[in-house]
N, C-alpha and C positions, 0 to 999 in steps of 0.2 A: 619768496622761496622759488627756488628754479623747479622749473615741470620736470618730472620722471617721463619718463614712454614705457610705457607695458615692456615693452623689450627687456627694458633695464632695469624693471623690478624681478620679473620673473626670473630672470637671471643673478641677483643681488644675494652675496651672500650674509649682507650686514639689514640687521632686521633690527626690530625696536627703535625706531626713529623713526621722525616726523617725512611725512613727504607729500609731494603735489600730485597730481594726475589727473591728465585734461583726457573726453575719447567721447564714444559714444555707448549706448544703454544695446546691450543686443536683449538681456532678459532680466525680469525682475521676479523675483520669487519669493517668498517668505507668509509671516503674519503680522496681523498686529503689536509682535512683541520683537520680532527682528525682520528684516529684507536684505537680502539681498541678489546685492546687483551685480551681475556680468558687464565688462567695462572692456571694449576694445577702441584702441587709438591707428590701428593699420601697422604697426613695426613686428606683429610677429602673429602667425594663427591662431594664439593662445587669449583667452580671457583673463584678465583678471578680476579676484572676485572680491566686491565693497562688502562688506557689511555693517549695515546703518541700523542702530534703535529710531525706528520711525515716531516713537514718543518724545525725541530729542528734536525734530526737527518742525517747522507748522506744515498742518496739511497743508496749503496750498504747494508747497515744495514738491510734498512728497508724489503728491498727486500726478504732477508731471513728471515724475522719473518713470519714462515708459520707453519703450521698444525704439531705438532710432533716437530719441531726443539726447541730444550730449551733455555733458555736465562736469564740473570742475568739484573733486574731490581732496580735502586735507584731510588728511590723519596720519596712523599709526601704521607703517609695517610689519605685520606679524608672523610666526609662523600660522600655517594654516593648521588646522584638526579635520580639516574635509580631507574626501579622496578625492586625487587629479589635479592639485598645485600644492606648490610647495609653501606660497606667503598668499597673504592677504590685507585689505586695507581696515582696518579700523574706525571708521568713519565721522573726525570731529567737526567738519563743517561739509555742505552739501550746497552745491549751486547750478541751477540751470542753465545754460548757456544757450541751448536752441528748444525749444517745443517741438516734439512731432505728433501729432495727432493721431493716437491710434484708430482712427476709422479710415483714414487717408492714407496712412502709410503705407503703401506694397510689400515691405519686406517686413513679414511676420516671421513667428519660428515656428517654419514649416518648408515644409522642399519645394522649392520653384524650378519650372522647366527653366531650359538654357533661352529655349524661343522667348519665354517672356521676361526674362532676364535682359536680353540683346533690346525689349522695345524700352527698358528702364536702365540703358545705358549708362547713365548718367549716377545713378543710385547702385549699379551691381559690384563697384569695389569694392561695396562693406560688406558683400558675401564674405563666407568662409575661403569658397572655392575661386572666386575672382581675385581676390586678396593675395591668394598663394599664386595664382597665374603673372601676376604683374610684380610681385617681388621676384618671381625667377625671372620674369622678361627686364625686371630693372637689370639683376645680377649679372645675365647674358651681357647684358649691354655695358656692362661694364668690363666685364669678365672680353670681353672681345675686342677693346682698347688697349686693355692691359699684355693681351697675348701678343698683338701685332706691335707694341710696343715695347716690351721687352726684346723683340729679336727684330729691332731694328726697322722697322717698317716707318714709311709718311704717312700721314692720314690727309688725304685728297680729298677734297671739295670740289666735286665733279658738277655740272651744270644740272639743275633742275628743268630748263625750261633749254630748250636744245632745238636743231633743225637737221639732227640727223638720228635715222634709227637703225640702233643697232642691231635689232635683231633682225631687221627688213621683215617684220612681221604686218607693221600698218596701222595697228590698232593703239592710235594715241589718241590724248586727247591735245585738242588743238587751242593753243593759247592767242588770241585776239585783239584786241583794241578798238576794232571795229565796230562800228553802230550795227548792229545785224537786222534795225529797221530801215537800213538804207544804203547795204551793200557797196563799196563801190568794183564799176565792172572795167575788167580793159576793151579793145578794139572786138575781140573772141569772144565779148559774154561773160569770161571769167572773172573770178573774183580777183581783185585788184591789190594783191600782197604787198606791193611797193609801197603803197601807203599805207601799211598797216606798223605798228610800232615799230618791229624790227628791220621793215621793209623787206621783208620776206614770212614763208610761213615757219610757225617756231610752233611746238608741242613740247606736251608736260613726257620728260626723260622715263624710258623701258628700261635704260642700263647706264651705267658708269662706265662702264666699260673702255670703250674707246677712247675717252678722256686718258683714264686712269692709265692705258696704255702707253700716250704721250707721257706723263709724269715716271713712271718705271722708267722707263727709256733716257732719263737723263741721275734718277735720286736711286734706283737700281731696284727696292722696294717698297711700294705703294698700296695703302688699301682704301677703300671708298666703303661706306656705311652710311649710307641715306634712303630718304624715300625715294621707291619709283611709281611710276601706274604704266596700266593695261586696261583699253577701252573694249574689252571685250563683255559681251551682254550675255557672263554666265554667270549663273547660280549656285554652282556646287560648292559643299563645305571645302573647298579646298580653293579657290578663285573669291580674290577681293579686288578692286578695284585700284587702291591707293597700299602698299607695303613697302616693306624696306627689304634692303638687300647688303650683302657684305660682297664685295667685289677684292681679294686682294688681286695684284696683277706684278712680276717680279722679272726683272732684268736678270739671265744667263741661267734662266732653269730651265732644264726640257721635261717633259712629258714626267720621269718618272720623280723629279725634283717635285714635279707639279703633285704628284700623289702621294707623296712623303706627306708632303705643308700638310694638303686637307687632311689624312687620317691623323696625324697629331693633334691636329686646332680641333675637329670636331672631338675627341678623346678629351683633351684640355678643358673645354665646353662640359663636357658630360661633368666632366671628376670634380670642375669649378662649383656647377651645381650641385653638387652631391655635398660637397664640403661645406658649402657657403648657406645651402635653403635645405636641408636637410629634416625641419617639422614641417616645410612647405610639401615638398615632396613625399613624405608619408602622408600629411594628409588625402595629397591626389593618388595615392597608392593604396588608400583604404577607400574611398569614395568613388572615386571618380572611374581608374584603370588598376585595377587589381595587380596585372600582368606588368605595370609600369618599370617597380625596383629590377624584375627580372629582366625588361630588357637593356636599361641604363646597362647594369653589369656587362650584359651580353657581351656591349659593343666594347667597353673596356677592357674584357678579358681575350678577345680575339683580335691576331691579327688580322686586316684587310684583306681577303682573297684580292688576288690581282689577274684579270683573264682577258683574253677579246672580245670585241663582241661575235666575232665569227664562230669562235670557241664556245661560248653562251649560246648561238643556234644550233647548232649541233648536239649540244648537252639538252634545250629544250626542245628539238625535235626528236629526241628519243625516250622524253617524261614517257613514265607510264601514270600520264593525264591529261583530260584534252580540257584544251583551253577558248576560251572565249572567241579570244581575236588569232587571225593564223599566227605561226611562225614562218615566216620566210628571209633568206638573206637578202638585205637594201630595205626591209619596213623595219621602224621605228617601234623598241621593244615598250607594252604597256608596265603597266602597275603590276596584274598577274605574274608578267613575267619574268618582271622583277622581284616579288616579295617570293614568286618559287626559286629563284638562283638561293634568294638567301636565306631564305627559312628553310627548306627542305632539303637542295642539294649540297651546297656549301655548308651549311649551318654558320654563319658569318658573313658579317658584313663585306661588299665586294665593290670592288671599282672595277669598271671595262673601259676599253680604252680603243682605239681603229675602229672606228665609225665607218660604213658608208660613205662617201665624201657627199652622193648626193641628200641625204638629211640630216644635214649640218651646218653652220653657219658659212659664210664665205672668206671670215678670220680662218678657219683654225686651219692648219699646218695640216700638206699634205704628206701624204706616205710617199714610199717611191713607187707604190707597185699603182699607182694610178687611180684607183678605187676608195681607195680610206683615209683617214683623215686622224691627227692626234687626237682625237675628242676622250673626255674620259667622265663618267659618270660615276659617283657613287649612290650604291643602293643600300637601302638600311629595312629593316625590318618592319611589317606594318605600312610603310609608307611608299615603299619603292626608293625613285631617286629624288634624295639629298639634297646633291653638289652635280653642278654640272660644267665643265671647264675643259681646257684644252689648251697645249702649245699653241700660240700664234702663229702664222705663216709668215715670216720674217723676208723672205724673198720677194722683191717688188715684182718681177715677171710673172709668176705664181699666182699673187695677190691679184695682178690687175689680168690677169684672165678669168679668172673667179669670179669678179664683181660680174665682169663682162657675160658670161654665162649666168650671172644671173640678176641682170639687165640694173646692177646696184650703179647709180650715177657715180663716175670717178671725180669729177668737177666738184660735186656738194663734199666727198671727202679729201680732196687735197692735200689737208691738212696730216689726215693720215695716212695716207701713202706717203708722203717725205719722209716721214720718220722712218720709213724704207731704203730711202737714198742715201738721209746720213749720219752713219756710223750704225747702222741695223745691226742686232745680235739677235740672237733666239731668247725669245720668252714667252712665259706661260701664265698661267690666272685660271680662276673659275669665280665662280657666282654662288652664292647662299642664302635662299631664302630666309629672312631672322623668324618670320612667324609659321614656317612653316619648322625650324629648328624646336622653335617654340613646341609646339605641336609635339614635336615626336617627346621631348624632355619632361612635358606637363599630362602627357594623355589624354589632349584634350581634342577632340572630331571634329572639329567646326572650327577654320579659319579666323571666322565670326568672331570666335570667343577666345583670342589670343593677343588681339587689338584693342585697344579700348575704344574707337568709335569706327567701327567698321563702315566703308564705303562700296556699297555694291550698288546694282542697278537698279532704279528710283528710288535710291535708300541712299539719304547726306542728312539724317537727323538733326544728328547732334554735335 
């Protein structure tokens, strides 16, 4: 007999017939005269409920249907006479397939922090709450192929392992070959990159970016969705070390093309999950973030404010409330002073756009008025900024005084200043953190717990 999945009983409208069902034991309950058992396989938040005459079956069976141990169920589909499911199984043969020991086990039924959840990585999908996290992170993840593929997009395989950084921030991690018990040095002392695999120094990839750029520039629309890392030695719920990112990057859009794309695809994103995880996300809206369903709506019922950021200083240096960090024009707006654009002034989610030129990248596209820069940031509620992207600076003279000011080696990118030379048009792109998207769609605080093996600093567990 073929296996059922919880999913597709619970869902079944044909009952009274035999079926299979393989999962694991979350509880066992009953007496001596009937048991039963709760029976989750991972395809939906929902249990299903066995129940077995435990005098039909030999104690030593029964004995291990415990908490975590799995087991292989035939019987009967029925309807249910409990309240909280519609059918139930019948139970004419019973088989263990793994033992769990309930003295060993970690996952009782009972509430575990998140902290000790993340040190049982390995074991926290059979949560309730974990369970619904990675069926929407599946979802997303599909749900973000399907979007850029429907309207024409490539999907880019940008380089993991790279010798240039895009963000000119520094903090990679550095990929080797090298014995680092026995260095080797050039004339200066230095370490000797020539002999190292690539014959140069190569780090693990911050961004698609610049890759992705060459590919637009010949297929017209590109998007990149892989891992990146950040060697940075922070700890907060919001910094992992190893994440993914969604890079599209698109030949002949400017600036406001550029902010069409994102408030659609993130909208798409919301609506996909709402359609598609729909018991997932109530559960995280009864559990987890009360406030969650209202804000999903929020963002789909509102258009995207569209403002400057000059416009956004002005509007926050007249809050009547004072904020942590100053406001001033040319510093780079925090978290506060984004969740007040959009929680309290706006009431909507906002994209700004003319940056400072000087805290911005050396890509993006200058203004004419000398000072600002295409950049455009979406802020969303709770979290601040989003999306962070901008028109490209399409002009080679532009581009290579920019690097120049800001001492970026024009040699090591070569390759992308030509695509300056020939045949240049205007385009634009931005960047999407997936687990930080994650985040805002699931309610969930901690970076940690949106990953399933999180990577931060002296932490590579599992």
């Amino acid at each position: 007999m073929k296996r059922s999945t919880v999913k597709e009983l619970l869902g079944s409208g044909e009952v009274d017939r035999e079926v299979l069902l393989k999962g694991w034991v979350r509880t066992r309950r009953g007496s001596s005269q009937v048991a039963f058992i709760a029976v989750n396989d991972g395809t939906t938040i929902h249990n299903i409920q066995v129940v077995a005459d435990p005098s039909a079956f030999p104690e030593s069976v029964m004995k291990r249907i415990t908490t975590g141990s799995s087991i292989s169920v035939t019987g009967k589909l029925v309807r249910s006479m409990g309240k909280g499911q519609s059918v139930e199984i019948q139970a004419a043969q019973l088989t263990v397939l793994g033992d769990a020991d309930p003295a060993t086990y970690p996952l009782q039924k009972k509430g575990h922090s998140f902290e000790f959840l993340r040190e049982i990585a390995h074991l926290r999908f059979r949560t309730n709450t974990f369970g619904a996290v990675f069926r929407i992170r599946h979802a997303l993840a599909f749900a973000i192929h399907q979007y850029f593929n429907d309207r024409g997009f490539y999907y880019l395989h940008t380089p993991i392992i790279t010798a240039s950084d895009a963000e000119g921030a520094g903090a990679m991690f550095r990929v080797t070959t090298l014995d680092l018990k026995d260095v080797p040095r050039d004339e200066e002392g230095m370490v000797d990159f020539s002999r190292d695999f690539f014959g140069r120094p190569t780090n693990l990839t911050v961004s698609g970016q610049l890759e992705g750029e060459l590919g637009a520039l010949a297929l017209s629309s590109i998007y990149t969705f892989g891992p990146t890392f950040r060697a940075e030695n922070s700890n907060t719920p919001r910094h992992v070390a190893e994440f993914w990112m969604i890079e599209p990057e698109m030949a002949f859009y400017d600036i406001h093309d550029n902010m069409d794309l994102a408030e659609d695809f993130l909208k798409y994103l919301i609506r996909y999950t709402l359609d598609h995880c729909q018991d997932d996300i109530d559960f995280l809206n009864r559990m987890v973030d009360k406030g969650l369903l209202e804000r999903l709506r929020f963002i789909l019922e509102h258009p995207f404010e569209r403002r400057t950021y000059s416009e956004a200083i002005d509007i926050l240096q007249k809050a009547d409330r004072k904020f942590e960090f100053p406001v001033e024009w040319g510093a780079d707006l925090q978290a506060e002073h984004e969740r007040y654009l959009v929680e309290h002034h706006f009431k909507r989610p906002v994209i700004l756009i003319d940056y400072p030129m000087e805290i911005k990248a050396f890509y993006m596209k200058q203004n004419d008025d000398g000072k600002t820069v295409r950049a455009m940031d979406v802020l969303f509620p709770q979290i601040g900024e989003i999306i962070g992207g901008s028109q490209r600076e399409e002009e080679l003279d532009k581009l290579q005084n920019r690097m120049r000011e800001m001492n970026i080696p024009e040699d090591e990118l070569w390759w992308y200043l030509e695509t300056r030379k020939f045949g240049t048009v205007e385009h634009s792109g931005f960047g999407l953190g997936f687990e930080r998207l994650i985040m805002f769609i699931t309610g969930m605080s901690n970076i940690r717990d949106v990953i399933p093996f999180p990577r931060t600093p002296k932490s590579a567990e599992f």
